[in-house]
C-alpha positions in Angstrom: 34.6 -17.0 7.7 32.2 -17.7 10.7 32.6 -14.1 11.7 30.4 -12.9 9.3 27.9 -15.4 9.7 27.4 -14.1 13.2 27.2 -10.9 12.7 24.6 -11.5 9.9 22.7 -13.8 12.6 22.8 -11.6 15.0 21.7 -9.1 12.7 18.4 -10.7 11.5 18.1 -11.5 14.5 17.9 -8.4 16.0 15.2 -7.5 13.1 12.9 -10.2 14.3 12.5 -8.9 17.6 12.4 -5.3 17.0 9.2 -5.6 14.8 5.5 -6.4 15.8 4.1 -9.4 13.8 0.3 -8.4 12.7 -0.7 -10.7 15.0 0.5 -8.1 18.2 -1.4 -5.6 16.5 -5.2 -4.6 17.6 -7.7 -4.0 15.3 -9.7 -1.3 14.8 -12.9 0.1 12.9 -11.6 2.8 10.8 -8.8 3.9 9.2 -7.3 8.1 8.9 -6.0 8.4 5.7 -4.5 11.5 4.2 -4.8 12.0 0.2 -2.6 14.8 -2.0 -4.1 16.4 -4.9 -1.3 16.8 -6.9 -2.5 19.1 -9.3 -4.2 21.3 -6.6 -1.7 21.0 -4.3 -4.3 20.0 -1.4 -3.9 17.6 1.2 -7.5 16.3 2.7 -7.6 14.2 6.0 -10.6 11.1 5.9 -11.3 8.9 7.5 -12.8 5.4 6.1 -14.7 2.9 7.7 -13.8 -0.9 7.5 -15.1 -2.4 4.5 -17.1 0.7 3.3 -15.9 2.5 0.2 -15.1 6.4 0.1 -13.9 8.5 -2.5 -11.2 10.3 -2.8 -11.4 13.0 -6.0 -11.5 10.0 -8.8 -10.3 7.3 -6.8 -12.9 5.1 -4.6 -10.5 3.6 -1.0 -11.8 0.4 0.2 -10.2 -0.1 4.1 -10.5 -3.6 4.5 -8.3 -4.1 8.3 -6.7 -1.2 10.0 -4.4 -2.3 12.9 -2.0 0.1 15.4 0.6 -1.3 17.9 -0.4 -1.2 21.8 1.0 1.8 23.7 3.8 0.4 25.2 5.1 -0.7 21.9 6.9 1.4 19.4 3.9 3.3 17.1 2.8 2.1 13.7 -0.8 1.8 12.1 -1.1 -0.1 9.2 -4.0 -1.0 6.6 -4.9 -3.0 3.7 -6.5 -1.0 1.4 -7.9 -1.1 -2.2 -8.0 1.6 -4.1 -9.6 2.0 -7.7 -9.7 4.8 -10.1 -13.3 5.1 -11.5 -13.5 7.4 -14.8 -16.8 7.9 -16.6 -17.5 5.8 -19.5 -14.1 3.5 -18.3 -14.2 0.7 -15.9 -13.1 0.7 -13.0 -9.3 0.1 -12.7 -7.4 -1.0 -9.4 -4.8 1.5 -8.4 -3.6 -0.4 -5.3 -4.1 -3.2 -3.2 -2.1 -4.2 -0.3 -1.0 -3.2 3.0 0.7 0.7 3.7 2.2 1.6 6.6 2.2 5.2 8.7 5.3 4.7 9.6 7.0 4.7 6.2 4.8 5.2 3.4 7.2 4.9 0.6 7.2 0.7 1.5 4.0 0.4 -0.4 3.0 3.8 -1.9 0.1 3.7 -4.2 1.3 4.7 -8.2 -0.9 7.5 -9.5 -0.4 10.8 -11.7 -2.8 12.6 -9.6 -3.7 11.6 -6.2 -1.6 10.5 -3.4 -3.0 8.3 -0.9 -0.9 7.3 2.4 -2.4 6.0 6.7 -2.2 8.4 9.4 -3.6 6.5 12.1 -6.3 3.4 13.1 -9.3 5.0 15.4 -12.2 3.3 16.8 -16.0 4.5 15.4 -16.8 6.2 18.4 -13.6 7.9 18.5 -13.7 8.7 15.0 -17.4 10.2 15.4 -16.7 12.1 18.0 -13.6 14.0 16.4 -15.8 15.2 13.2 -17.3 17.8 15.5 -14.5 20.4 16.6 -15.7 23.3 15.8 -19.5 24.2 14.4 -19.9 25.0 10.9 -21.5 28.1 11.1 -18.9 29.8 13.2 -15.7 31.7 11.6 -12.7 32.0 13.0 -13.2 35.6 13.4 -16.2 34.8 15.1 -14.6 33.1 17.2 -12.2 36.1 18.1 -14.6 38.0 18.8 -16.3 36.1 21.2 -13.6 35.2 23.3 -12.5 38.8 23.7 -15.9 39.8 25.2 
């Protein structure tokens, strides 16, 4: 009978100190999210600033924290979101609201027929600003080939 119990203890126990707390996690000012048309079939990369709204196709995405793990522990982002669907001539209506993880998006996965909505990673502003700017707009990628084989 007390076998069990100790490997059930041990267990949980086990559990508790393999995952961070939210405490251990540092915060950041904006949260990568990646969002599925499903309809189109396209997957767009965004990025959304703490506690400023962006839209999404229909939906508007509120990031209200975004937190990742320090580098020496194992990797995980996670943010609380909010996410309503505005429609004309309908109010608004709240798709989602809670916390979803990059690590395993299926936890708390946001219901909708059209969009999917799931974290990629937490970045600073800076660091966020500074990735928008890859490539200039006005160049093509065949531009691009050319130029390099001059």
């Amino acid at each position: 009978m007390r076998t069990p119990l100790i490997r059930v203890a041990v267990c949980l126990t086990g559990t508790l100190f393999a995952t961070s707390s939210l405490a251990d996690l540092v915060p950041y000012d904006v949260a990568v999210l990646q969002g599925l048309n499903k309809i189109t079939a396209r997957v767009s990369e965004f990025k959304a600033p703490i506690n400023q709204p962006v839209t999404f196709g229909s939906l508007e995405i509120t990031a209200r924290d975004c937190r990742k793990s320090s580098p020496e522990d194992m990797p995980e982002s996670v943010s609380f979101l909010e996410i309503d669907d505005i429609k004309e001539n309908v109010e608004k209506t709240r798709m989602f609201s809670g916390w979803m993880f990059a690590s395993s998006p299926a936890v708390s996965a946001m219901e909708h027929p059209v969009y999917d909505v799931w974290v990629v990673n937490c970045v600073s502003a800076t660091d966020a600003a500074g990735a928008t700017t890859l490539l200039p707009e006005t160049e093509t990628e065949t531009e691009i080939e050319t130029q390099s084989s001059e």
